[in-house]
KOLVEXNU-712187 format. One line per 5 residues: number of its first residue (from 1); for each residue x, y, z of N, C-alpha, C. Coordinates in Angstrom, 1 decimal, decimal comma, padded with zeros to 4 digits. Each point is the difference from the previous one (the first is absolute). Last residue first. Layout:
BEGIN
NUM) X Y Z X Y Z X Y Z  ... .
This chain:
BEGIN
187) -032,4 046,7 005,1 000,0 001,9 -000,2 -001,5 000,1 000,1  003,2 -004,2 002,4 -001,0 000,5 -000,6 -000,2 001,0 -000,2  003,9 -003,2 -000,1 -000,5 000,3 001,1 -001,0 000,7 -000,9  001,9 -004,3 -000,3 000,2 001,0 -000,6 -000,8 001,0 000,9  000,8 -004,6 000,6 000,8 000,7 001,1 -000,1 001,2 -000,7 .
182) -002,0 -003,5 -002,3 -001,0 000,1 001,3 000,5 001,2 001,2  002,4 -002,1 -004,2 -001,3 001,1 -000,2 -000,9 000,3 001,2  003,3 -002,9 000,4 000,9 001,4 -000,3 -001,3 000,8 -000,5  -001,1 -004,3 000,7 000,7 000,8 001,4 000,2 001,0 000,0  -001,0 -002,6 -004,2 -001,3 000,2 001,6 000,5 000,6 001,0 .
177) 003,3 -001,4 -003,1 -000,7 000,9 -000,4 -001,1 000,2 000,9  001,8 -003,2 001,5 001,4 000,9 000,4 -000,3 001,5 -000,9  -002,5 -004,6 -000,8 000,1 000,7 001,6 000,9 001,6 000,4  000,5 -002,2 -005,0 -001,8 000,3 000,4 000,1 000,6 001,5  004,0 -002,1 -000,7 -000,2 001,8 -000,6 -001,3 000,5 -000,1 .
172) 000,5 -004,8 001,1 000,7 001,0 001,4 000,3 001,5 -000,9  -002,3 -003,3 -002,4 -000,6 000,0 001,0 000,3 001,4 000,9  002,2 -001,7 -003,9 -001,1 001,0 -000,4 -000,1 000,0 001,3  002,8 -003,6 001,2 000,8 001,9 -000,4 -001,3 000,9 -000,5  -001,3 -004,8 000,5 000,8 001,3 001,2 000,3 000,9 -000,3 .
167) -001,1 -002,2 -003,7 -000,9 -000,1 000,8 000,2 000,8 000,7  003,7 -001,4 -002,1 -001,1 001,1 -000,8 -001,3 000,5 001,0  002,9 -003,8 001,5 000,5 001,5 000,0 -000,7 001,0 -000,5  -001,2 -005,1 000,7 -000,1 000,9 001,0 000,3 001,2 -000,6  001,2 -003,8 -002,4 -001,5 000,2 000,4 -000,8 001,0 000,7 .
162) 004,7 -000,3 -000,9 -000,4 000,0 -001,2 -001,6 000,3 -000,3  002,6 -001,7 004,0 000,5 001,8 -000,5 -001,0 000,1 -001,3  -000,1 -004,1 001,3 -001,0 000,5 001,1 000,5 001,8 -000,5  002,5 -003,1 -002,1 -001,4 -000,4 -000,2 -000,7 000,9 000,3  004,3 -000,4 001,5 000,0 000,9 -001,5 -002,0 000,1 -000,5 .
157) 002,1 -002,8 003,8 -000,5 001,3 000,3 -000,2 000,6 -001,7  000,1 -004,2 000,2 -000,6 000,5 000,8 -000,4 001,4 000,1  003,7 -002,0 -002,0 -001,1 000,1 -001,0 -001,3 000,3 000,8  004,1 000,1 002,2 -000,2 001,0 -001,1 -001,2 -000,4 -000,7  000,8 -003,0 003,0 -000,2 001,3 000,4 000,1 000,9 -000,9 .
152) 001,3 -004,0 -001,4 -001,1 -000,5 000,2 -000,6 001,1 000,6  004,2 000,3 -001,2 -000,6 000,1 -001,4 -001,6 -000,3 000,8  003,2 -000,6 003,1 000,3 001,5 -000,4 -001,1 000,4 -000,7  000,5 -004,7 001,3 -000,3 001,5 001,4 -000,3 000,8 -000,9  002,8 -002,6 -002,2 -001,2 -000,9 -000,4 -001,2 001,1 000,8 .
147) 004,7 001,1 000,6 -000,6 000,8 -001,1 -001,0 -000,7 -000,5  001,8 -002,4 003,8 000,0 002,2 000,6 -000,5 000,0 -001,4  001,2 -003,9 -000,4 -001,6 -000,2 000,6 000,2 001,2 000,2  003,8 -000,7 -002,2 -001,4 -000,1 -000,9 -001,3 000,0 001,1  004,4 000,6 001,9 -000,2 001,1 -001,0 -001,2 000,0 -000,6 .
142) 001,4 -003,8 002,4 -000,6 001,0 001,2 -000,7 001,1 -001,3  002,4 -003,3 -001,6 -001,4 -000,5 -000,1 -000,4 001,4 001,1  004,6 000,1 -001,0 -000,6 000,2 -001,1 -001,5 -000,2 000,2  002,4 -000,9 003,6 000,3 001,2 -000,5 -001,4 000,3 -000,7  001,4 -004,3 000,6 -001,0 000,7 000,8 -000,5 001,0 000,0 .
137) 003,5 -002,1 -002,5 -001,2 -000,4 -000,3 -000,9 001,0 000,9  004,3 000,2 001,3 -000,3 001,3 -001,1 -001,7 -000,8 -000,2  001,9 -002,7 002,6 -000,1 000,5 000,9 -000,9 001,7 -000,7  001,6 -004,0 -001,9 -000,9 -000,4 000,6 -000,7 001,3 000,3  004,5 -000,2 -001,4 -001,2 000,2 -001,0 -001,5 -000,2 000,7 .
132) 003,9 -000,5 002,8 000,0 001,4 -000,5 -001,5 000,5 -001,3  001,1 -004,4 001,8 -000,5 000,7 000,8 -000,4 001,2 -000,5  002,7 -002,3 -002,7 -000,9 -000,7 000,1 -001,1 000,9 000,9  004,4 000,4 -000,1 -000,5 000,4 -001,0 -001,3 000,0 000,1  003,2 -001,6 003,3 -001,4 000,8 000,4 -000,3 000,6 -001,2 .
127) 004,1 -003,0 -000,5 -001,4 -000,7 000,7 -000,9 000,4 000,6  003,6 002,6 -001,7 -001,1 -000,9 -001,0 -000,5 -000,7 000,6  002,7 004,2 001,7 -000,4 -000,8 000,7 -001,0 -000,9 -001,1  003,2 003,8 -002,1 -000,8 -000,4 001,3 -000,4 -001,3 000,7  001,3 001,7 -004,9 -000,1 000,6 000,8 -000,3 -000,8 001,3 .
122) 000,0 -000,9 -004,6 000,5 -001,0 000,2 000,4 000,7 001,6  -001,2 001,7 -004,2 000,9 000,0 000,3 000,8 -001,1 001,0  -004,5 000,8 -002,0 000,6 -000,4 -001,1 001,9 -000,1 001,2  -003,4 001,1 003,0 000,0 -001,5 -000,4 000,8 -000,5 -001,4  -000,4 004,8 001,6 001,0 -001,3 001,2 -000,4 -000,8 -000,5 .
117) -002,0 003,0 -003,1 001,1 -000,1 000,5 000,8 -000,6 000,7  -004,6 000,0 000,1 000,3 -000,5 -000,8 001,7 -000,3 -000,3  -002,0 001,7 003,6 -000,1 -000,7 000,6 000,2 -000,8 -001,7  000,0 004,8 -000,6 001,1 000,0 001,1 000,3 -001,8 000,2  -003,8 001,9 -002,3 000,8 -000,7 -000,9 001,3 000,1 000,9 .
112) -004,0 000,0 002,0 000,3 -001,3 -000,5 001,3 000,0 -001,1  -001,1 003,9 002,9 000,3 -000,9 000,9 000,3 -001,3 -000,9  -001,6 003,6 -002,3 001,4 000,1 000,7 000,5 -001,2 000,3  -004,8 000,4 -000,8 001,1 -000,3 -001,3 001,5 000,3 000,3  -003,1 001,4 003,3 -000,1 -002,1 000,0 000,6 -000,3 -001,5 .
107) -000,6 004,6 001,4 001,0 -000,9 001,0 000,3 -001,0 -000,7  -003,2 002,6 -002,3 001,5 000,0 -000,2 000,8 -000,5 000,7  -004,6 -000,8 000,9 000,6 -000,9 -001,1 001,1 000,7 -000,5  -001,6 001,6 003,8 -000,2 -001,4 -000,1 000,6 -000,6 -001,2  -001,4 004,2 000,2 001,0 000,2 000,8 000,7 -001,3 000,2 .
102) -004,3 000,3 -002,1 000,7 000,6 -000,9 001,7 000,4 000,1  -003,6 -001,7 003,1 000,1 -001,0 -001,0 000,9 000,5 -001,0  -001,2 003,1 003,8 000,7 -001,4 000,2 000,4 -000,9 -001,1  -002,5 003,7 -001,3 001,1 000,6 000,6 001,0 -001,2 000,1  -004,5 -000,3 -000,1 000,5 000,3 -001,5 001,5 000,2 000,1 .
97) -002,5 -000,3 004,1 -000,1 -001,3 -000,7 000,9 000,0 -001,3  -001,0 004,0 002,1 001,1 -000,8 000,6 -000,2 -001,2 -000,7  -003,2 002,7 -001,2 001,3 000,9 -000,8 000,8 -001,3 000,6  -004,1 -001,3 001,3 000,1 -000,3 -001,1 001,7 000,6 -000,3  -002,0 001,6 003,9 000,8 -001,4 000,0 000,5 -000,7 -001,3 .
92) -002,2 004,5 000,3 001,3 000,2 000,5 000,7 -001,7 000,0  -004,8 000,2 -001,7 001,4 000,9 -000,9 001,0 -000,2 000,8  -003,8 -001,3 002,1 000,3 -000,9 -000,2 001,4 000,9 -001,5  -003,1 002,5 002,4 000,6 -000,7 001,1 001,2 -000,9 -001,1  -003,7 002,1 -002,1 001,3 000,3 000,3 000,5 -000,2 000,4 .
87) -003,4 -002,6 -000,2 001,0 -000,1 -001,5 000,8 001,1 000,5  -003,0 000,3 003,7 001,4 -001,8 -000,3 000,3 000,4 -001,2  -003,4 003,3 000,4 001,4 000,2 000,6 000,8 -001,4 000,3  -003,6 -000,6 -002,9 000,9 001,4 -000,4 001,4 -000,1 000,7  -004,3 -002,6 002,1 001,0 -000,7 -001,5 001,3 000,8 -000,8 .
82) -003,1 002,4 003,4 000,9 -001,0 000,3 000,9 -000,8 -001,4  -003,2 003,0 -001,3 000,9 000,7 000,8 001,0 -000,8 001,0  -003,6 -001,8 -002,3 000,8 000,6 -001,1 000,8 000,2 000,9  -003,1 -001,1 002,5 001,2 -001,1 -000,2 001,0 000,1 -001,1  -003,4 003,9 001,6 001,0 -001,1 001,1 000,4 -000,5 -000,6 .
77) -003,2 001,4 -002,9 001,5 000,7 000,1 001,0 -000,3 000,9  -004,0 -002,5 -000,2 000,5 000,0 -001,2 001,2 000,6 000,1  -002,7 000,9 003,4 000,6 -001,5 000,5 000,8 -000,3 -001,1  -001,3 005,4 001,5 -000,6 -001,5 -001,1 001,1 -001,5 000,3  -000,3 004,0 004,0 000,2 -000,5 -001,4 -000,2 -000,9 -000,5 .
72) -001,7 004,0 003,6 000,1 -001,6 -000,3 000,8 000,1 -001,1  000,2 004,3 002,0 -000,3 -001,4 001,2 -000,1 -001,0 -000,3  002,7 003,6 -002,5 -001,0 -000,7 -000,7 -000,7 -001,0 001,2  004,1 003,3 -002,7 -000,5 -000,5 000,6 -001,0 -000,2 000,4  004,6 000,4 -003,1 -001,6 -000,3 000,0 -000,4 -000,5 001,5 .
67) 004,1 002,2 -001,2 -000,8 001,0 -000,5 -001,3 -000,8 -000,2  004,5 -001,5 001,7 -000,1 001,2 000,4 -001,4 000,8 -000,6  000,6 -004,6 -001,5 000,4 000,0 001,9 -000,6 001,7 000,5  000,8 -000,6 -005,0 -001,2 -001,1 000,9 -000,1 000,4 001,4  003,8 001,3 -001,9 -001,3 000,7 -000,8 -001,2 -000,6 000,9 .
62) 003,7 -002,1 000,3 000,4 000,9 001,3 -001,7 000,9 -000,7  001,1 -003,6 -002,4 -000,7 -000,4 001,1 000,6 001,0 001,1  001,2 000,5 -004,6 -001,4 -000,6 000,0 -000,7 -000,3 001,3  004,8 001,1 -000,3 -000,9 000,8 -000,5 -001,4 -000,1 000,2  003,1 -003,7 000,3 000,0 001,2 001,0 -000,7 000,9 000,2 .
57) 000,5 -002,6 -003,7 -001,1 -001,0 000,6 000,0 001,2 001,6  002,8 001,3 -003,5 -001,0 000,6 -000,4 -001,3 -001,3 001,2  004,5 -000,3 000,5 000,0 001,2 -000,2 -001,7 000,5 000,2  002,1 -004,4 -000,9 -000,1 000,7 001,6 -000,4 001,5 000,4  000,5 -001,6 -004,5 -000,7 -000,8 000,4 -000,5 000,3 001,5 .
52) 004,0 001,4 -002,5 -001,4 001,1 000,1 -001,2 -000,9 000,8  004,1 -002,2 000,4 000,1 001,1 000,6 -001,2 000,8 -000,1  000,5 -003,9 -002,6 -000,2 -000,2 001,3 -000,3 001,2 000,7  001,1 -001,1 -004,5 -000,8 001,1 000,5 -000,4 -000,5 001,3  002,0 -003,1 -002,9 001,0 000,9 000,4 -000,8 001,4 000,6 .
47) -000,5 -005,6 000,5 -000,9 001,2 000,1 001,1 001,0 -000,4  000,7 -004,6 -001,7 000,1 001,1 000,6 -001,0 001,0 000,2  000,2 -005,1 -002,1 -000,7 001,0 001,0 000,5 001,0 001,3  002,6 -002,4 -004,1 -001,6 000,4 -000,7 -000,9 000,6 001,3  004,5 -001,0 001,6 000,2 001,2 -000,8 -001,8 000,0 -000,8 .
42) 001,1 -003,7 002,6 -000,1 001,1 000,9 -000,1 001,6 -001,0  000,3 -004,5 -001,9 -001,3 000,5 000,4 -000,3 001,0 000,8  004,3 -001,1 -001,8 -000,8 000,2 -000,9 -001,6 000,2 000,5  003,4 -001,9 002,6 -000,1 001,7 000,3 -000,5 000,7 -001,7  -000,4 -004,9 001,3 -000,4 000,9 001,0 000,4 001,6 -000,3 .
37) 001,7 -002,9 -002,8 -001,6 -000,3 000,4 -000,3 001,0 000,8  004,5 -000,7 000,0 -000,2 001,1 -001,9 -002,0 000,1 000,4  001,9 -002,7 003,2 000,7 001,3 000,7 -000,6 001,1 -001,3  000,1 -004,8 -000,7 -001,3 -000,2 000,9 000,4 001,9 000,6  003,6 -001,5 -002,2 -001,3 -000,2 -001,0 -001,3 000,8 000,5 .
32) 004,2 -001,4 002,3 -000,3 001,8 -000,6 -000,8 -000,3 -000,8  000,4 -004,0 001,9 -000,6 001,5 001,8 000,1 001,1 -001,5  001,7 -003,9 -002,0 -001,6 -000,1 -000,1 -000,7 001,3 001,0  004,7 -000,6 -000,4 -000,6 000,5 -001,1 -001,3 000,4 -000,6  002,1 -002,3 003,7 000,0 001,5 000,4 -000,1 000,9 -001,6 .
27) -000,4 -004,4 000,0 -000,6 000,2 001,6 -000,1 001,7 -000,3  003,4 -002,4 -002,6 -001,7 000,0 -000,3 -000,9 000,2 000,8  004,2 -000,4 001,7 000,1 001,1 -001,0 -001,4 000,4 -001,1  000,8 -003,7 003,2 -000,1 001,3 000,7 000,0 001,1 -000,9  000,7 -004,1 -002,1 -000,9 -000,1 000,7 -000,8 001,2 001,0 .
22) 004,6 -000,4 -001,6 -001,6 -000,1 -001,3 -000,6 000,0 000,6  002,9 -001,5 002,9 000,2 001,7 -000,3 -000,8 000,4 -001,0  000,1 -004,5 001,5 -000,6 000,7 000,5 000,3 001,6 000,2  002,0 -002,6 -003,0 -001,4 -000,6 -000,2 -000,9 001,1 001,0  005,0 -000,2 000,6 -000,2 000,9 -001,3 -001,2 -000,6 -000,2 .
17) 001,2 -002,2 004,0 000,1 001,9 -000,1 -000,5 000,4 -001,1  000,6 -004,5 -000,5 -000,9 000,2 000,5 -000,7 001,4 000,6  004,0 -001,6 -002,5 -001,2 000,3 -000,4 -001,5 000,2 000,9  004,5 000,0 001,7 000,2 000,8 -000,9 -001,4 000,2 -001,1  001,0 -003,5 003,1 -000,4 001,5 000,7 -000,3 000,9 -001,1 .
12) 001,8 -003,8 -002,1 -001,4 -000,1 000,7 -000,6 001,0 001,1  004,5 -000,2 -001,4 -000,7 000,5 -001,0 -001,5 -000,6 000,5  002,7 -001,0 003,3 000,0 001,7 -000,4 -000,8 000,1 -001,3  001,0 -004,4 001,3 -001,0 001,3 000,9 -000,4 001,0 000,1  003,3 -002,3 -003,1 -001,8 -000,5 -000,4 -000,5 000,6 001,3 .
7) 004,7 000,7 000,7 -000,6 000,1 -001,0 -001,3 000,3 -000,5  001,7 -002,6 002,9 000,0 001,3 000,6 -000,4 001,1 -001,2  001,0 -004,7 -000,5 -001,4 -000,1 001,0 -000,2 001,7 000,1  003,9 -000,8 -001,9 -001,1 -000,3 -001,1 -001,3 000,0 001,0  004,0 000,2 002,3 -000,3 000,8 -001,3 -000,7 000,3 -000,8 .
2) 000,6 -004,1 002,5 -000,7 001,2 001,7 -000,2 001,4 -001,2  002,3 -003,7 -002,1 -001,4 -000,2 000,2 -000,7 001,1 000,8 .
């Protein structure tokens, strides 16, 4: 009898482990799902001209700086000229952001198929399976609000580059032509 009691406990361990190992295993099927998402959207909003980007917003406002000047300025061009320099500003964080989320999700596909592994196997401490997933959940949600951030500043800035550049830039070679004609010397 004690045989048979011993028995049926085990196989009832036995199912109840193997239920809640599906269970985890869908979990972490559903994190690399939610991991294909996310870095599908990270890849449609790549900046990959970041670098010129910096480049040429650099340009446009040393031109400016070093070659218009002027006791008053237009209130219009003030806030062009502000608005400008935040969208630059705002490149170097954007590159990190892009960076993080993209850094992020090769970890966090390691880490789950490592945390997939111990559980098909049967690794470690199982009554923190549980935890463990909990814990990747987080992960994974951190990843989507940094590139929810990301996409929501890029499109900002992209905006304001978009709005602003042509503009500025004629502007600051207009100044920078004014200058240089003004330093010719006279026959």
């Amino acid at each position: 009898m004690k045989y048979v009691l011993f028995v049926l406990t085990c196989v009832a361990l036995i199912a109840c482990s193997s239920n809640n190992s599906a269970k985890h295993l869908e979990a972490i099927k559903s994190m690399n799902s939610s991991l294909d998402s996310i870095e599908k959207v990270m890849l449609e909003n790549e900046i990959d001209t970041i670098a010129a980007l910096r480049v040429a917003t650099n340009g446009v406002e040393l031109r400016i700086k070093n070659n218009y000047y002027s006791d008053t300025i237009d209130m219009a061009l003030g806030k062009k000229m502000d608005a400008y320099k935040v969208m630059r500003r705002n490149l170097g964080p954007l590159s990190r952001s892009y960076s993080t989320v993209k850094k992020g999700i090769k970890e966090e596909r390691l880490t789950l198929n490592n945390l997939k592994t111990d559980i098909q196997n049967q690794n470690g401490d199982r009554t923190k399976y549980q935890e463990y997933i909990d814990f990747e959940k987080g992960k994974v949600d951190q990843l989507r609000k940094i590139l929810t951030e990301y996409v929501k500043e890029k499109t900002k800035t992209m905006e304001t580059f978009h709005r602003l550049h042509k503009e500025l830039y004629d502007f600051s070679i207009e100044v920078m032509n004014q200058k240089m004609n003004q330093k010719k010397p006279v026959k």
